[in-house]
KOLGU-4560 file (N, C-alpha, C; in nm, 3 decimals, padded with zeros to 5 digits):
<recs>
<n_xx: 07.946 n_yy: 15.373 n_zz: -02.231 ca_xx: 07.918 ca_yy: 15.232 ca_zz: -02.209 c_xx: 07.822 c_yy: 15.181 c_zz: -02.317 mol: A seq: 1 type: UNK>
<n_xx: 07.840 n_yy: 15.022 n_zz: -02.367 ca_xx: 07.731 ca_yy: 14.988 ca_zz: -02.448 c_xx: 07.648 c_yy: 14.914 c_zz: -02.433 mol: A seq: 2 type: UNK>
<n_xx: 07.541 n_yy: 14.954 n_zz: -02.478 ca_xx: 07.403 ca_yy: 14.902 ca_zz: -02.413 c_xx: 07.357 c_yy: 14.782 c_zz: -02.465 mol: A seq: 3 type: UNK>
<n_xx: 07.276 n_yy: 14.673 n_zz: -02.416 ca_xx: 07.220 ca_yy: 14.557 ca_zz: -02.476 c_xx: 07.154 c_yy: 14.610 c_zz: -02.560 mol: A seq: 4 type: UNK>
<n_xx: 07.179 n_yy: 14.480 n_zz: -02.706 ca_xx: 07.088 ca_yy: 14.479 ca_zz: -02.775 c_xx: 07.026 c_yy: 14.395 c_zz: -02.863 mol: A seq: 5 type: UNK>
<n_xx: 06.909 n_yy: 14.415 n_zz: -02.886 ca_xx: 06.878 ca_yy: 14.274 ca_zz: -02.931 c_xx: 06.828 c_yy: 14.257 c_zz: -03.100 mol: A seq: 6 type: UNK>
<n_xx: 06.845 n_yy: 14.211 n_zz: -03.156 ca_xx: 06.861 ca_yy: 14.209 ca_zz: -03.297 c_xx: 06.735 c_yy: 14.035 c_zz: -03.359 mol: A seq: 7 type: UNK>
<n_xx: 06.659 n_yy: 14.008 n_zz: -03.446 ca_xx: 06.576 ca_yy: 13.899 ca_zz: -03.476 c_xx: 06.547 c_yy: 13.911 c_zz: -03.579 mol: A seq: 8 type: UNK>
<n_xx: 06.567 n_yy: 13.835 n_zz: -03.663 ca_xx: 06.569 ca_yy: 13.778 ca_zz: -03.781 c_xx: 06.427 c_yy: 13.670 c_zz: -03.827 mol: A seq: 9 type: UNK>
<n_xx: 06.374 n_yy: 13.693 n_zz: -03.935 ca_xx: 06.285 ca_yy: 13.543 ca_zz: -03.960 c_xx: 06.351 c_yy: 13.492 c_zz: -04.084 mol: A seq: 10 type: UNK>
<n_xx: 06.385 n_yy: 13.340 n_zz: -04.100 ca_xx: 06.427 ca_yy: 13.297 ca_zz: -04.204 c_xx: 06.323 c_yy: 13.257 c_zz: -04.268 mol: A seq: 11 type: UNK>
<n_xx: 06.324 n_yy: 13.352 n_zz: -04.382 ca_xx: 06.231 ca_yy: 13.312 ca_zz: -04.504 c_xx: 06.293 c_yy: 13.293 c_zz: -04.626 mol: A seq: 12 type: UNK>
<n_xx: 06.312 n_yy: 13.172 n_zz: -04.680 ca_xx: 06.358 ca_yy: 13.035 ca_zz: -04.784 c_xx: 06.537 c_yy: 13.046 c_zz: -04.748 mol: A seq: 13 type: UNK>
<n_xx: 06.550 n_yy: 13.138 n_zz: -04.820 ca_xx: 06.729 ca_yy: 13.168 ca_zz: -04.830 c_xx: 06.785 c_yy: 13.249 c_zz: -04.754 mol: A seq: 14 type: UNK>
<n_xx: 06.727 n_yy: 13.324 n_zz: -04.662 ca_xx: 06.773 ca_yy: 13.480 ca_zz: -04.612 c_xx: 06.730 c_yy: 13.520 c_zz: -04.496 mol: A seq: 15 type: UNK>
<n_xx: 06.754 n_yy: 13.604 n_zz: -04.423 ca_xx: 06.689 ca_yy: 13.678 ca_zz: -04.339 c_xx: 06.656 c_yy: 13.748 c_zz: -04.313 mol: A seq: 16 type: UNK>
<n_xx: 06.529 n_yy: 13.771 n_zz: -04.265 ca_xx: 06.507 ca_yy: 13.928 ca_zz: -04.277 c_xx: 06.480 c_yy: 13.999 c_zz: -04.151 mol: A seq: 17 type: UNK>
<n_xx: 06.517 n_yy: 14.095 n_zz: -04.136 ca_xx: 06.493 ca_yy: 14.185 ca_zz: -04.011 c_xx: 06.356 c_yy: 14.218 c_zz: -03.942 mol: A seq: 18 type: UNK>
<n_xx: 06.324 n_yy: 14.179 n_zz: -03.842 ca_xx: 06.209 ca_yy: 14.193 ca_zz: -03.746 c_xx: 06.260 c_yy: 14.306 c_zz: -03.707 mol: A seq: 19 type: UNK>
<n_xx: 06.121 n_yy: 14.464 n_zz: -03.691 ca_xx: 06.160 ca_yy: 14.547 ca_zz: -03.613 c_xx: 06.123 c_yy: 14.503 c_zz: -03.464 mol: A seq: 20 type: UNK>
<n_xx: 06.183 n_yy: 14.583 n_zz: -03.421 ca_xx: 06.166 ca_yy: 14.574 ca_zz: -03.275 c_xx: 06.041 c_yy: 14.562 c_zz: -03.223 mol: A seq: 21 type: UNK>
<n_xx: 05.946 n_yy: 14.611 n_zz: -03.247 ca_xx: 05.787 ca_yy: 14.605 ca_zz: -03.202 c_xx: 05.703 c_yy: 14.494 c_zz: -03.231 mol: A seq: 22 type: UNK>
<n_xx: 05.789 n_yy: 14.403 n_zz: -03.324 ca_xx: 05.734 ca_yy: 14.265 ca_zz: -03.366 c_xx: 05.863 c_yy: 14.172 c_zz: -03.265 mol: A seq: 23 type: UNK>
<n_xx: 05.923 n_yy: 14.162 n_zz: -03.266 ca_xx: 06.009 ca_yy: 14.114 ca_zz: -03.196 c_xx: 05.989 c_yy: 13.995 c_zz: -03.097 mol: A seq: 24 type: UNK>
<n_xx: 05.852 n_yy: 14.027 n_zz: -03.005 ca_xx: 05.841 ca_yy: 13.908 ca_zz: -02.974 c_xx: 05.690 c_yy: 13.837 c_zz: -02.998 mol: A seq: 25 type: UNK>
<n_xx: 05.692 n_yy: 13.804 n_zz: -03.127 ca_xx: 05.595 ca_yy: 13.758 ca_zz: -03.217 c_xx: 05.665 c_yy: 13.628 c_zz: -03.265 mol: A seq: 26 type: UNK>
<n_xx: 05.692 n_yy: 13.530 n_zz: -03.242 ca_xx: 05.743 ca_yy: 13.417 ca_zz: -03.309 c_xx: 05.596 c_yy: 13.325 c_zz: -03.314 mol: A seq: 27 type: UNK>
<n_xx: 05.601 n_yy: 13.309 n_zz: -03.420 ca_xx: 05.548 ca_yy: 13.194 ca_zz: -03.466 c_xx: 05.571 c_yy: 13.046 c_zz: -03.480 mol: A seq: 28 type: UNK>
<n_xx: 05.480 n_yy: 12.967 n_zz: -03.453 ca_xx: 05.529 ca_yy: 12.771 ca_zz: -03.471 c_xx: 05.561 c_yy: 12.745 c_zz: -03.610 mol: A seq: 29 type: UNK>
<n_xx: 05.477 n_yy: 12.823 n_zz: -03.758 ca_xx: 05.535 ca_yy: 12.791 ca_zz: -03.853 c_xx: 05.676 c_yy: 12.839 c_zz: -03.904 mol: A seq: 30 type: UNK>
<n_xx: 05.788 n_yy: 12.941 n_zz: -03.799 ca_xx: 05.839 ca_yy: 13.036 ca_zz: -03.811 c_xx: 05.970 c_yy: 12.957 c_zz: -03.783 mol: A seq: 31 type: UNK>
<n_xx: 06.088 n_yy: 13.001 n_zz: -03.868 ca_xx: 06.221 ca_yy: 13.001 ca_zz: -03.772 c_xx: 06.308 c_yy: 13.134 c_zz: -03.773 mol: A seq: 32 type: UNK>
<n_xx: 06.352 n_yy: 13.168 n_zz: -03.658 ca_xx: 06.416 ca_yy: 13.301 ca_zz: -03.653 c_xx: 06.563 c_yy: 13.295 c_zz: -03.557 mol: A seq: 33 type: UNK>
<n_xx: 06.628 n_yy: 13.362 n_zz: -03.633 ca_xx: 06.750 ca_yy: 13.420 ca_zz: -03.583 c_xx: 06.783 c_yy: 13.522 c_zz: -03.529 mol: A seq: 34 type: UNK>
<n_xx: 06.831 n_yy: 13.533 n_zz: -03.354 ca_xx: 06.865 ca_yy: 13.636 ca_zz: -03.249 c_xx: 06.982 c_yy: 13.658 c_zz: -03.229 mol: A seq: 35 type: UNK>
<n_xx: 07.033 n_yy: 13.773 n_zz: -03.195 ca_xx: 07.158 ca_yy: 13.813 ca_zz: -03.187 c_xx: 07.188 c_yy: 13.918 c_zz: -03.027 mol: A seq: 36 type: UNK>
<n_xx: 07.207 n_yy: 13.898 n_zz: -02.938 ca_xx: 07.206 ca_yy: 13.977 ca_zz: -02.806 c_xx: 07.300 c_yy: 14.018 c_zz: -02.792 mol: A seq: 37 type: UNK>
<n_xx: 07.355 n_yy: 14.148 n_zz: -02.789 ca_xx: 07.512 ca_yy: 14.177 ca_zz: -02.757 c_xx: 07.483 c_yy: 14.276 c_zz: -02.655 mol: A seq: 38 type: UNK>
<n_xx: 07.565 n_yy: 14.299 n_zz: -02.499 ca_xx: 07.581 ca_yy: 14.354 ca_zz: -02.434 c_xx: 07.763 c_yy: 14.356 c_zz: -02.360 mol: A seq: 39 type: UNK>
<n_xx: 07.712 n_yy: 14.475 n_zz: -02.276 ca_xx: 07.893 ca_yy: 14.528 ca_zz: -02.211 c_xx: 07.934 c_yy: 14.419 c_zz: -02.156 mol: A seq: 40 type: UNK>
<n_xx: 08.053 n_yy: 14.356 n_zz: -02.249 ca_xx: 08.107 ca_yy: 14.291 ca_zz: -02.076 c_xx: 08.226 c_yy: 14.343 c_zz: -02.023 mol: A seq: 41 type: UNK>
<n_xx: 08.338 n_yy: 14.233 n_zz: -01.961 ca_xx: 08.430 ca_yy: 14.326 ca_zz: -01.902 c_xx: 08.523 c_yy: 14.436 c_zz: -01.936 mol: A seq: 42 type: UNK>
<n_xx: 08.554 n_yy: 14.366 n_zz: -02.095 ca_xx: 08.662 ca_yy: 14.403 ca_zz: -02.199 c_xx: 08.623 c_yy: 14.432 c_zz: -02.325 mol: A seq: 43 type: UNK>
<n_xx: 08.498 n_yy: 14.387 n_zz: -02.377 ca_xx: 08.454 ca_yy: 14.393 ca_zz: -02.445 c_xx: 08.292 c_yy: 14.371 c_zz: -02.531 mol: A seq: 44 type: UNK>
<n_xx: 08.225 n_yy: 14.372 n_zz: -02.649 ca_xx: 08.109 ca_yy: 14.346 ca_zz: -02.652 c_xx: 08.128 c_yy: 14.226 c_zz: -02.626 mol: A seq: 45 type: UNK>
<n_xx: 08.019 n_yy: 14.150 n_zz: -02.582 ca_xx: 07.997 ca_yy: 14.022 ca_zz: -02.561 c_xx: 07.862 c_yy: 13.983 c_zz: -02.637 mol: A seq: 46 type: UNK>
<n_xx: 07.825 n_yy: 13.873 n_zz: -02.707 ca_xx: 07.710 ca_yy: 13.814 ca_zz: -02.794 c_xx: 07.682 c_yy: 13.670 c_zz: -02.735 mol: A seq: 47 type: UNK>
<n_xx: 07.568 n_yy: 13.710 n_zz: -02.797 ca_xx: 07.498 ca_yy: 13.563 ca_zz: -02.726 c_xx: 07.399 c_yy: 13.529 c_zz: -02.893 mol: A seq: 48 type: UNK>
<n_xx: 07.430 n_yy: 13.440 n_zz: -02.978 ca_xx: 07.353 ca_yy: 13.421 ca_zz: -03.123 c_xx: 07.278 c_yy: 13.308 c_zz: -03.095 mol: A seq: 49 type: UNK>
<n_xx: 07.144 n_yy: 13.279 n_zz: -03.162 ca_xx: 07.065 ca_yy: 13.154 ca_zz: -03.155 c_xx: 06.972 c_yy: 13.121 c_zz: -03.275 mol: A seq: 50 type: UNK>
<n_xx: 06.889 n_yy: 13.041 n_zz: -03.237 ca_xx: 06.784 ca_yy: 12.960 ca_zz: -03.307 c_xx: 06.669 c_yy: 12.957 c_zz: -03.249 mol: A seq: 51 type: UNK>
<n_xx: 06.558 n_yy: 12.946 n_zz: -03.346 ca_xx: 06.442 ca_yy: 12.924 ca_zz: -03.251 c_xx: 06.350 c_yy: 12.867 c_zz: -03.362 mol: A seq: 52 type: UNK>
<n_xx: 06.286 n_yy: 12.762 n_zz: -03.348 ca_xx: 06.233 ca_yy: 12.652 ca_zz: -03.464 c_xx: 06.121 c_yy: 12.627 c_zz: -03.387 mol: A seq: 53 type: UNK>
<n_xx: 06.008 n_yy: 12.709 n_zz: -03.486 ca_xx: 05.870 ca_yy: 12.601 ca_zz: -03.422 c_xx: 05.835 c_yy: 12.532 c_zz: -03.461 mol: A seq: 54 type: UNK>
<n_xx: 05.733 n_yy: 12.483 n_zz: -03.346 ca_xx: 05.713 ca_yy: 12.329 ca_zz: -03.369 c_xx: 05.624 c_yy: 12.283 c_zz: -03.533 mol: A seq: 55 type: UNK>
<n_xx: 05.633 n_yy: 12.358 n_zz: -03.612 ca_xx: 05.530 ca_yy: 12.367 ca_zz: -03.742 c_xx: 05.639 c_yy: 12.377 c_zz: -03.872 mol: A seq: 56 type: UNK>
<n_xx: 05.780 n_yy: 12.466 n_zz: -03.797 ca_xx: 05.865 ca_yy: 12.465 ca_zz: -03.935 c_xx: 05.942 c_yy: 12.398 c_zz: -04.000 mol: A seq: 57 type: UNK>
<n_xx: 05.945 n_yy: 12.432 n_zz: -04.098 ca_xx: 05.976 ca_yy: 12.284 ca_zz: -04.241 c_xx: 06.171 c_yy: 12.306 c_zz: -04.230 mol: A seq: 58 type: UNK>
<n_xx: 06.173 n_yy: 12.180 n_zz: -04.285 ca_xx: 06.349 ca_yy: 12.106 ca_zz: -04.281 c_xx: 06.412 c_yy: 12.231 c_zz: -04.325 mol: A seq: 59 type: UNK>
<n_xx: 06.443 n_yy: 12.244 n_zz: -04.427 ca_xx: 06.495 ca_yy: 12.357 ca_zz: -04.533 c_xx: 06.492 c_yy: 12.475 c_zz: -04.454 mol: A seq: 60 type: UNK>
<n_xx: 06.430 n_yy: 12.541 n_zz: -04.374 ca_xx: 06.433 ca_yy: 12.651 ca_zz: -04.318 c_xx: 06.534 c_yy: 12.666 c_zz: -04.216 mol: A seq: 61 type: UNK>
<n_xx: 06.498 n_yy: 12.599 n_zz: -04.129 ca_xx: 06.575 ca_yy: 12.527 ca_zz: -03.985 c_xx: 06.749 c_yy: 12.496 c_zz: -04.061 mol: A seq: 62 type: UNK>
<n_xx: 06.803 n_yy: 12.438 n_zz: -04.176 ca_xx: 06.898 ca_yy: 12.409 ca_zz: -04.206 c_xx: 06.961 c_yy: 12.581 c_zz: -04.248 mol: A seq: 63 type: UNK>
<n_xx: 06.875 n_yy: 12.642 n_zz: -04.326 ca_xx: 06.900 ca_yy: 12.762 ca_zz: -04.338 c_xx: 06.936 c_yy: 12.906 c_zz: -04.253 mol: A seq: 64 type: UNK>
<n_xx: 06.843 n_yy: 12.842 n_zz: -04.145 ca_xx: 06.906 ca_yy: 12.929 ca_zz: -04.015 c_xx: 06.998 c_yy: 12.895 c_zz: -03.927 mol: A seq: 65 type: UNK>
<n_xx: 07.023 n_yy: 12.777 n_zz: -03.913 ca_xx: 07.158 ca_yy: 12.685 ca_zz: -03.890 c_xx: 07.298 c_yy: 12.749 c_zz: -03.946 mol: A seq: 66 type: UNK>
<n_xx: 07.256 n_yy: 12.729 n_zz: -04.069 ca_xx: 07.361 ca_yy: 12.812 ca_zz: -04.176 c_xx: 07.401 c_yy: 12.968 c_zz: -04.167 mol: A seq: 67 type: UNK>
<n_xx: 07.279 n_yy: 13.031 n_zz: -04.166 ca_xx: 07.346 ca_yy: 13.192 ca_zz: -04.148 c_xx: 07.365 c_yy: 13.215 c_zz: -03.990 mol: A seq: 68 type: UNK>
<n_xx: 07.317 n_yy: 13.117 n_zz: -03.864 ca_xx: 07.370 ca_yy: 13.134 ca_zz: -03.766 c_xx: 07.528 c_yy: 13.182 c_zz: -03.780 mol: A seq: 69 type: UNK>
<n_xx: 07.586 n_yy: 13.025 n_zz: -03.810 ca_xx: 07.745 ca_yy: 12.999 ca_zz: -03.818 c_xx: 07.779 c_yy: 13.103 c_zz: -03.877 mol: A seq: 70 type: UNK>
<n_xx: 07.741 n_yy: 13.169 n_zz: -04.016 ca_xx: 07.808 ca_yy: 13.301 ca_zz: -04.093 c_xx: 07.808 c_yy: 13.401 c_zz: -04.004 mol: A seq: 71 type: UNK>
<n_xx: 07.699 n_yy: 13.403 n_zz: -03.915 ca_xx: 07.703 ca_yy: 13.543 ca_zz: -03.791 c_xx: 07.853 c_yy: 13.492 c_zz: -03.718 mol: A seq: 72 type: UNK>
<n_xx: 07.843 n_yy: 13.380 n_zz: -03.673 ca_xx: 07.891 ca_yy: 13.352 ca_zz: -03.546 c_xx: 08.045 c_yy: 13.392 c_zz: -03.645 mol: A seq: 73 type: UNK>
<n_xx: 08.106 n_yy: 13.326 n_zz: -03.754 ca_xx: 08.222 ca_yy: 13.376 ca_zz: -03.805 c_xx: 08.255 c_yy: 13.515 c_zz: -03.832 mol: A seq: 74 type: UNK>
<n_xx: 08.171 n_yy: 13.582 n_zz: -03.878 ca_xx: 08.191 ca_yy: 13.735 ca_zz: -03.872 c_xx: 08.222 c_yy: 13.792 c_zz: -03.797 mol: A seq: 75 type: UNK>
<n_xx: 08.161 n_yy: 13.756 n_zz: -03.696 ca_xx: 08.291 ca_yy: 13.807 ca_zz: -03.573 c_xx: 08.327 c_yy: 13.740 c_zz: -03.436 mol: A seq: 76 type: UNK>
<n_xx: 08.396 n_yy: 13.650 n_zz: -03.570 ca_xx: 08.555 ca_yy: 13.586 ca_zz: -03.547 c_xx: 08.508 c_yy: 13.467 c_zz: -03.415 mol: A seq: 77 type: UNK>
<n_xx: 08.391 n_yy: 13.434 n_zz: -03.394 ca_xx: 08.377 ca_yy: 13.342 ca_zz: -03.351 c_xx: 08.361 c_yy: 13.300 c_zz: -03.145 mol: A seq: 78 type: UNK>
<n_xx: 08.366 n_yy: 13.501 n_zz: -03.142 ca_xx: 08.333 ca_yy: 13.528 ca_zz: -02.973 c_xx: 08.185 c_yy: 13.476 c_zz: -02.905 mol: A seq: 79 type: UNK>
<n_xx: 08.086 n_yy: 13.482 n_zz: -03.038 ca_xx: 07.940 ca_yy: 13.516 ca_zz: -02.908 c_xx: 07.939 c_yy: 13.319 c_zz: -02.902 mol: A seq: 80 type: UNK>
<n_xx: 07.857 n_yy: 13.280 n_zz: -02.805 ca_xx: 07.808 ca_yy: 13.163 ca_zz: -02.748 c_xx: 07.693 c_yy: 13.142 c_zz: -02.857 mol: A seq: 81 type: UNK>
<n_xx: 07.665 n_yy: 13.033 n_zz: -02.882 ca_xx: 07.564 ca_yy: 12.970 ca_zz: -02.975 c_xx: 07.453 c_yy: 12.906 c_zz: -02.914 mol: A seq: 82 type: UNK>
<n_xx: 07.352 n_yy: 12.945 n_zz: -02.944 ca_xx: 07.252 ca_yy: 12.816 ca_zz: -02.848 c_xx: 07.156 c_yy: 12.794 c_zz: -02.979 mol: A seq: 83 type: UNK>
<n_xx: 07.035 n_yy: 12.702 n_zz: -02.959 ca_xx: 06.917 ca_yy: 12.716 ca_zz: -03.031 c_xx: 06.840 c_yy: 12.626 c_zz: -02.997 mol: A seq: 84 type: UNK>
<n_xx: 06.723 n_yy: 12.674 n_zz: -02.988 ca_xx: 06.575 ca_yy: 12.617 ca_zz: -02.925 c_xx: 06.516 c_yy: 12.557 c_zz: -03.035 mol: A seq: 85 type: UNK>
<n_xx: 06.458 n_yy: 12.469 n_zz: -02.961 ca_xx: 06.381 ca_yy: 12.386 ca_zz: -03.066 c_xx: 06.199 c_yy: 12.332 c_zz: -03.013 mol: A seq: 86 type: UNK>
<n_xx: 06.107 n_yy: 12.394 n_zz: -03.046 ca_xx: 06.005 ca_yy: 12.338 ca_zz: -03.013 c_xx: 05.935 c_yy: 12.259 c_zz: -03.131 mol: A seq: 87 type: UNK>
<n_xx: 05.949 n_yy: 12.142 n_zz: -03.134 ca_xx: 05.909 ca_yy: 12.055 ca_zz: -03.215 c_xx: 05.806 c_yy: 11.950 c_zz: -03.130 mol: A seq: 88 type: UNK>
</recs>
């Protein structure tokens, strides 16, 4: 069986970079970061991808994690659900 898991990203200018797990839930207001949750479902993995924009981070970033959201969400093929938070 496969287990949840959770995956976080911080977008810094162009890219993302990988949060280990022990930082994970460290988000920051000047921060925007990208999550990825995949767990078992009936038939298959199931994903859940997002956003999370604090209330401090600049335009360009937020558009940037917008952006490699969608590239996640196409990579594979367009199954997980999209959300994204916004504390502004």
């Amino acid at each position: 069986m496969v287990e949840a898991k959770l995956q976080v990203w911080s977008v810094n200018a162009q890219e993302k970079v990988l949060i280990p797990a022990s930082d994970q839930s460290k988000f920051y207001s000047g921060g925007c970061y990208i999550f990825q949750y995949s767990y078992p479902g009936e038939d298959r993995e199931e994903y859940l991808i997002g956003t999370w924009f604090g209330k401090k981070s600049v335009e360009e970033e937020r558009i940037t994690a917008i952006s490699l959201e969608g590239k996640m969400a196409e990579s594979l093929k367009f199954l997980p659900a999209q959300v994204a938070f916004y504390f502004l």
